[in-house]
C-alpha positions in Angstrom: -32.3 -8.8 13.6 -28.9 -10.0 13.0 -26.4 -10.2 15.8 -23.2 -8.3 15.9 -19.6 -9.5 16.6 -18.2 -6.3 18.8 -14.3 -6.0 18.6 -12.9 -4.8 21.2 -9.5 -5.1 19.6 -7.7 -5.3 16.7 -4.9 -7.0 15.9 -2.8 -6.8 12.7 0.0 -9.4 13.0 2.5 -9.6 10.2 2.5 -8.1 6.9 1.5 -8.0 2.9 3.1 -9.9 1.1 3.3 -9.0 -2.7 4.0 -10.8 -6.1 6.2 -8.2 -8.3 4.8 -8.1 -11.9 8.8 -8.8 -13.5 9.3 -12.9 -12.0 7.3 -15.5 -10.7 7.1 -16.4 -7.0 10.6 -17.5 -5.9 11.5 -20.5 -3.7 12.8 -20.0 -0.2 16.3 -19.9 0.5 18.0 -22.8 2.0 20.0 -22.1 5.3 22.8 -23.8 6.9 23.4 -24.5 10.7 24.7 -20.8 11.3 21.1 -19.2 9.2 23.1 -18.5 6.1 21.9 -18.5 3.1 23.7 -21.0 1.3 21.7 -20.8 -2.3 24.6 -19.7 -5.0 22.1 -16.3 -6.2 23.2 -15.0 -9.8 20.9 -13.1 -12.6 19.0 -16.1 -14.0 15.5 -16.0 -12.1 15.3 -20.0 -11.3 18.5 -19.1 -8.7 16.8 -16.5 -6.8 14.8 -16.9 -3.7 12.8 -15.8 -0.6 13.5 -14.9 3.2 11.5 -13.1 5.6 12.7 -9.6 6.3 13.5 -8.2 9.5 11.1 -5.5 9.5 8.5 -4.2 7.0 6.7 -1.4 6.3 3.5 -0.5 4.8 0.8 2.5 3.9 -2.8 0.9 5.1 -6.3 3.0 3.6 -8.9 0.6 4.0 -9.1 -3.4 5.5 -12.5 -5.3 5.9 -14.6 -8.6 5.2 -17.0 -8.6 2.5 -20.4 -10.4 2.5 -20.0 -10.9 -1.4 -17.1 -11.2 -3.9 -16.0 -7.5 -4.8 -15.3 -5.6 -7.5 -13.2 -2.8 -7.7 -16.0 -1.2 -8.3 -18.3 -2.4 -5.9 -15.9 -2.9 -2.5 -16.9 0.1 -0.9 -20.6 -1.4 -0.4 -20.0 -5.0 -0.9 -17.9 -5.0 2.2 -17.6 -4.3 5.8 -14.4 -2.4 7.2 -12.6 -2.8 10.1 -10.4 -0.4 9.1 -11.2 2.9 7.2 -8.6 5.1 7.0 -8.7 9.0 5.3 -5.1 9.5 5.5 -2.5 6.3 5.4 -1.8 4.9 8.1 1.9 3.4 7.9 2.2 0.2 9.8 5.8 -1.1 11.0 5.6 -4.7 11.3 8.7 -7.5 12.5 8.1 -11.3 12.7 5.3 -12.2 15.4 4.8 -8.5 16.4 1.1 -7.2 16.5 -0.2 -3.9 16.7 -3.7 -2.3 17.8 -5.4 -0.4 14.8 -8.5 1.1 16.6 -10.9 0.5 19.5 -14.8 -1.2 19.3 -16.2 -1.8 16.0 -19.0 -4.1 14.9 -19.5 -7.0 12.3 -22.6 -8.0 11.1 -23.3 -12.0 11.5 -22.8 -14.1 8.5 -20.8 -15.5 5.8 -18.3 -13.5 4.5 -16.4 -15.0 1.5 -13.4 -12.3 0.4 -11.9 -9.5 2.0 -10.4 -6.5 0.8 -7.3 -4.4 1.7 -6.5 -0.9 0.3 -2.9 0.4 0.4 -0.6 3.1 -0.9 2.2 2.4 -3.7 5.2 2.4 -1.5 5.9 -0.8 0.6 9.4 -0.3 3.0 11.5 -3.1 3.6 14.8 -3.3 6.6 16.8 -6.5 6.3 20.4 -8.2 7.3 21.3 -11.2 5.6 23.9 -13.5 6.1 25.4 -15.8 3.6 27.8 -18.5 3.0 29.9 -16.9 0.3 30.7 -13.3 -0.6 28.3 -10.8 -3.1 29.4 -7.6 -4.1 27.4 -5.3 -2.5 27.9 -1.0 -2.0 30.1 -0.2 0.2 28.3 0.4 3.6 30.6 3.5 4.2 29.0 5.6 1.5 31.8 5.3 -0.4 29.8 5.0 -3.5 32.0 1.8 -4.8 31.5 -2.0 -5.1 32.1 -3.8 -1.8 32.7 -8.0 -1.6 31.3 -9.6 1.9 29.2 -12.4 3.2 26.7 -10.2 5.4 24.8 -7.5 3.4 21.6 -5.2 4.4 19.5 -3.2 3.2 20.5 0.7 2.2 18.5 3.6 2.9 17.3 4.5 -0.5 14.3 4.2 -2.9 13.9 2.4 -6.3 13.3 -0.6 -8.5 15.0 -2.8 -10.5 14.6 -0.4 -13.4 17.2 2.1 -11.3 19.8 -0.7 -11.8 22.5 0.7 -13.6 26.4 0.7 -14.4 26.8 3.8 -11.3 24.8 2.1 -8.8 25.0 -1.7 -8.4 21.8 -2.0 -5.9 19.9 -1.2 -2.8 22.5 -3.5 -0.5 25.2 -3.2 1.2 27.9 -5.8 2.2 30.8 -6.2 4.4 32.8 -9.5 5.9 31.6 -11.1 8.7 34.3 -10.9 10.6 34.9 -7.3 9.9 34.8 -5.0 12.8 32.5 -2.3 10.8 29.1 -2.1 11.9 26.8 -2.5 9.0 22.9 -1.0 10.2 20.4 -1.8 7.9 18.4 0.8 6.1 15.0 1.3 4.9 14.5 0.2 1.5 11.4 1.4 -0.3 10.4 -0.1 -3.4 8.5 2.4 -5.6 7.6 0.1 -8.4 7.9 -3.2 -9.7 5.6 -5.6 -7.4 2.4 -3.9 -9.1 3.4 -3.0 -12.3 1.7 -5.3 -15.3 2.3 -4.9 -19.4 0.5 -1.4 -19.4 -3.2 -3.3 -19.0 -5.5 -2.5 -16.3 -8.2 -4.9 -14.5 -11.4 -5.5 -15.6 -14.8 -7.0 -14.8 -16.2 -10.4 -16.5 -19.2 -12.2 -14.9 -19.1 -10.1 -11.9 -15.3 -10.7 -10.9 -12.5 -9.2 -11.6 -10.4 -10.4 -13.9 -6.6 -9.3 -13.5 -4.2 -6.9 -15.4 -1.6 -9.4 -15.6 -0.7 -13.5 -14.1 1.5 -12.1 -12.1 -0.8 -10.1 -10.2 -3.3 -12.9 -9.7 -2.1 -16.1 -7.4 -3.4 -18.8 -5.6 -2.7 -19.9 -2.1 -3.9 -23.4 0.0 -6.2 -21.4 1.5 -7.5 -18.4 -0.8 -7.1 -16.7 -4.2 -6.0 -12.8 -4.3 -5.8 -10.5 -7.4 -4.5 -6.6 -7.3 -5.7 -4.0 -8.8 -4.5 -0.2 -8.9 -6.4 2.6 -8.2 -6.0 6.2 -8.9 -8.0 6.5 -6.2 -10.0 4.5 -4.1 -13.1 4.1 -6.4 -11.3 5.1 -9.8 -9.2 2.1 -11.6 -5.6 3.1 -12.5 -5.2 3.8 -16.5 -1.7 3.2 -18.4 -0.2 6.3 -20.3 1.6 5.5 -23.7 2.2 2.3 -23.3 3.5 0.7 -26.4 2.4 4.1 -28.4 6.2 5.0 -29.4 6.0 7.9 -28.1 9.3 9.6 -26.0 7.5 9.7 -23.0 7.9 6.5 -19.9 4.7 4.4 -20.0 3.8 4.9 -16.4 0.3 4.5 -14.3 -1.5 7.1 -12.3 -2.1 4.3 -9.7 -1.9 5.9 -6.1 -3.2 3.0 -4.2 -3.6 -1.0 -4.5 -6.4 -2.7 -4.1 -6.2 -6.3 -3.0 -9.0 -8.7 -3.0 -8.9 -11.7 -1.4 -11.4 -15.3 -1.8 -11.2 -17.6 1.0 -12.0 -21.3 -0.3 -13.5 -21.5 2.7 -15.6 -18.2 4.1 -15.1 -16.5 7.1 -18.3 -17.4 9.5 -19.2 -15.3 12.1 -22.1 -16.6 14.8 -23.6 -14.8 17.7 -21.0 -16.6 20.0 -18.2 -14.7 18.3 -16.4 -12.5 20.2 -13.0 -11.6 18.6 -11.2 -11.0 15.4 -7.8 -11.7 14.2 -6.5 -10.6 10.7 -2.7 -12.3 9.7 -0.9 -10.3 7.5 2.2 -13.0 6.0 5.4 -11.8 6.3 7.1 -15.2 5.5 9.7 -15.2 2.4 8.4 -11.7 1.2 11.6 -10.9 0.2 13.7 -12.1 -3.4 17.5 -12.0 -2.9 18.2 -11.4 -6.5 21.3 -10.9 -8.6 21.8 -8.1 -10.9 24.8 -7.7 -13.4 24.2 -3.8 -13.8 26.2 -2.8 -16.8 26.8 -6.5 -18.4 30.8 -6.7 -17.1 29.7 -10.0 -15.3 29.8 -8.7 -11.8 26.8 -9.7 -9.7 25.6 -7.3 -7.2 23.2 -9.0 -4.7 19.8 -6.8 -4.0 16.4 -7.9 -2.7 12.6 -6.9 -3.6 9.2 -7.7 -2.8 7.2 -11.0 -3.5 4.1 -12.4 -2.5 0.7 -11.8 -0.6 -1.6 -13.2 1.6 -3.7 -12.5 4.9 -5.8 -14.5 6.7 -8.4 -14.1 9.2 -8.9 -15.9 12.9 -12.5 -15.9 14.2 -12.9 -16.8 18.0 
C-alpha cells in the first residue's frame, strides 16, 4: 500500500508568470542607486524589459502534480490536484506574500515528473515605476491627454496591445516625481496577448503536447512549460477565421489556460514527507514597453505580461 503525504497546509507564494505570444522574453531592467529604471525603453523590442510588479492577480481552476507527463487530454487522470476549483478562485499575490488555498489533502508516494495549472484568461496586474527620465504617459487626473513624468503606474482599465491607438496612448499613467499629485496605481487587466499564437492550436505527437506557437513553449534551469487554451477544461480551444479573409476578427473560444509544466528533475515524495510548497514566480513578469500609437513619433510607456514558471518545495 503506498503511503500518503497529508498537507495540512497549502501555501501558494508568488505568482504565474507568462510569455505573451507578440515578443520574446525580455531582459530585466537595469536600476540605479534610487530603484529607477534607467534602460532608455522605445518601440523596438531589444529596448524593452522586465520588473516585478507590485501586486498581481490571477483566476486559479485547477493546480496539482502528475505521476506522468500530461496531455491536455489526459491531465484530469494523469494527475493529482491539490487544488480543484469549480468556480475561479482569484488569487492576489505581492512579492514574498503567501496565501492558504484549502485545508488537509493527500498525495500519493512517488515520482511525480510535471504538474499542471489551470487558469482563466484574464491575469490583473497593479504597478508603480520609477524612472530616470520622463515617458509620456495619461494623465493620472482623467484628463484623457498625454502626460510627461518620471514615475508612472498602472491605470484601472482592461486591454492589449491591439487597443493601442491614436485616442488612447496606454494602460499608464505618469506624473513628476516631485509633483505633489498623488498617483495610485490601478488594476490593469490584460485580456489578450500573453496566450494568443498565429490562429494554431496544440496538439499531441508521441504522447506530448506539442505547442501552438514558440512563444508559448519555454525552457527554464529547472523545468520546461508549454500553454495550451481550453474552451473548457477538457475541450482544446479552436481558432475562428483565421487567415480565411473573411470580415470577421480571428479570435479563440479559449476560456481557460492550461499550463504544463516538466521538471528536469521530478518531484519525489517518501513516507517521511510531511509538507508541500508550490512557488509561483513573480520575478520580472512585467515588460515596460514603448508604444508610438498613431506613428507621430511620441512614445507612450505601458507594461504587459511575460513569463511563467512555478516550482515546488517538498519537506
Amino acid at each position: 500500500m503506498k503511503k500518503l503525504l497529508k498537507i495540512t497546509s497549502f501555501v501558494l507564494a508568488l505568482v504565474l508568470y507568462l510569455v505573451p505570444a507578440t515578443e520574446a522574453e525580455a531582459a530585466a531592467c537595469s536600476v540605479n542607486a534610487d530603484d529607477e529604471v534607467t534602460n532608455l525603453i522605445t518601440t523596438t523590442e531589444s529596448t524593452w524589459c522586465t520588473v516585478t510588479p507590485d501586486y498581481a492577480s490571477f483566476p486559479l481552476f485547477k493546480l496539482g502534480l502528475c505521476s506522468q507527463i500530461p496531455t491536455y487530454e489526459s491531465y484530469q487522470t494523469d494527475c493529482t490536484f491539490i487544488v480543484d476549483n469549480v468556480a475561479a478562485q482569484d488569487l492576489e499575490i505581492f512579492k514574498d506574500s503567501s496565501l492558504s488555498l484549502l485545508g488537509d489533502v493527500t498525495l500519493p508516494a512517488g515520482s511525480y515528473p510535471a504538474a499542471v495549472i489551470l487558469l482563466g484568461n484574464e491575469i490583473s496586474l497593479k504597478h508603480t515605476q520609477t524612472f530616470s527620465r520622463d515617458y509620456n504617459g495619461w494623465d493620472a487626473t482623467g484628463g484623457g491627454s498625454t502626460e510627461t513624468g518620471d514615475r508612472c503606474s498602472t491605470r484601472t482599465a482592461s486591454g492589449s496591445e491591439d487597443d493601442i491607438d491614436s485616442s488612447m496612448g496606454g494602460f499608464f499613467d505618469c506624473v513628476d516625481q516631485d509633483d505633489v499629485e498623488q498617483l495610485t496605481p490601478g488594476w490593469f487587466t490584460e485580456t489578450s496577448g500573453a496566450y494568443l499564437s498565429d490562429g494554431d492550436e496544440c496538439t499531441i505527437s508521441d504522447g506530448l503536447i506539442v505547442e501552438a506557437s514558440s512563444e508559448l513553449a519555454f525552457e527554464t534551469n529547472s523545468s520546461s512549460s508549454v500553454i495550451c487554451g481550453m474552451s473548457d477544461a477538457s475541450t482544446l480551444e479552436t481558432y475562428d477565421d483565421y487567415d480565411n479573409n473573411s470580415n470577421t476578427d480571428d479570435s479563440t473560444n479559449a476560456t481557460l489556460q492550461l499550463v504544463v509544466q516538466t521538471f528536469n528533475t521530478p518531484v519525489v515524495i517518501s513516507g517521511s514527507s510531511s509538507s508541500i510548497d508550490f512557488g509561483m514566480k513573480l520575478d520580472n513578469m512585467l515588460s515596460l514597453e514603448g508604444y508610438d500609437d498613431d506613428g507621430s513619433g511620441t512614445t507612450h510607456i505601458n507594461g504587459f505580461v511575460d513569463g511563467i514558471e512555478f516550482t515546488v518545495s517538498v519537506q
